[in-house]
C-alpha positions as CSV (number, residue, x, y, z in Angstrom):
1,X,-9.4,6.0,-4.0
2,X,-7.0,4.4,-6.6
3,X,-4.8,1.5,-6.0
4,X,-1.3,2.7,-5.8
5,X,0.6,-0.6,-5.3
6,X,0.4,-4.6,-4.8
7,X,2.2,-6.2,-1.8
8,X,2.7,-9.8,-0.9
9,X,2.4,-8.9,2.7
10,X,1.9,-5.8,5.5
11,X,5.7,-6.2,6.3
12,X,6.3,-5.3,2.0
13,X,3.8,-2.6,1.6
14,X,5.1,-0.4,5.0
15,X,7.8,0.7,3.1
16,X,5.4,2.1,0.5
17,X,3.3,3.3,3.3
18,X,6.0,4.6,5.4
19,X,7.1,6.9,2.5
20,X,3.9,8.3,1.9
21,X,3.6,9.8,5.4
22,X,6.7,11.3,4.9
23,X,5.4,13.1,2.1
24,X,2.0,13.6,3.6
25,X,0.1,11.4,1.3
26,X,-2.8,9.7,3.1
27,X,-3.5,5.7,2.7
28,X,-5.4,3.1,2.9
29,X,-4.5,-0.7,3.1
30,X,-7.0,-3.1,1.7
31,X,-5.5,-6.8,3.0
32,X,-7.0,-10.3,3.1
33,X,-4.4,-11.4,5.6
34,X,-7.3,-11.3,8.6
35,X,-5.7,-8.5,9.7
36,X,-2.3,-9.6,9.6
37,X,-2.9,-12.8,12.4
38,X,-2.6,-14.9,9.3
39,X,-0.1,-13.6,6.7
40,X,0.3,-17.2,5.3
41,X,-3.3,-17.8,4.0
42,X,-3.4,-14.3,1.9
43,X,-2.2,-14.8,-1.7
44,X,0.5,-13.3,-3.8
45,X,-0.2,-9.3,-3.8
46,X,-3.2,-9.7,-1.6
47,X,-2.0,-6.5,0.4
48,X,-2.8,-3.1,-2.0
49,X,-2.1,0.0,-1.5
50,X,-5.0,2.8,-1.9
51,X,-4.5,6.7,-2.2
52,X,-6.5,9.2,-3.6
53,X,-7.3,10.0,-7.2
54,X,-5.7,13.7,-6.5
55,X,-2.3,12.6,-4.9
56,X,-1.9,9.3,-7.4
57,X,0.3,11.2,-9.5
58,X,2.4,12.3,-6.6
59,X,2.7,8.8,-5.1
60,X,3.4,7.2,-8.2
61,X,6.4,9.9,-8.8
62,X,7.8,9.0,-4.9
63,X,7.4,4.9,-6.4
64,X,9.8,6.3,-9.7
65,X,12.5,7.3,-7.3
């Protein structure tokens, strides 16, 4: 897995996420948010974005649009 994408927060990064399935890409959120009960206590881009080393290239070309 590589890291796609930094988020603030699991409200920012379903946008990312939400585009990938779209495009079939499969994810994976790493988050230290305790699993989004509390979002205030996680720090600036503390919510990444993981896909594989085979579709980076495709994510990062759906990020460029």
């Amino acid at each position: 897995m590589k890291e796609l994408a930094a988020f603030d927060s699991r409200f920012d990064a379903g946008f990312l996420t939400q585009l990938l399935d779209e495009h079939d890409i499969p994810w994976i959120i790493q988050a230290d948010d305790g699993g989004g009960m509390f979002p205030t206590s996680a720090n600036f881009e503390s919510v990444k974005v993981y896909v594989s080393e085979m579709q980076f290239d495709e994510a990062m070309k759906l990020l460029d649009e």
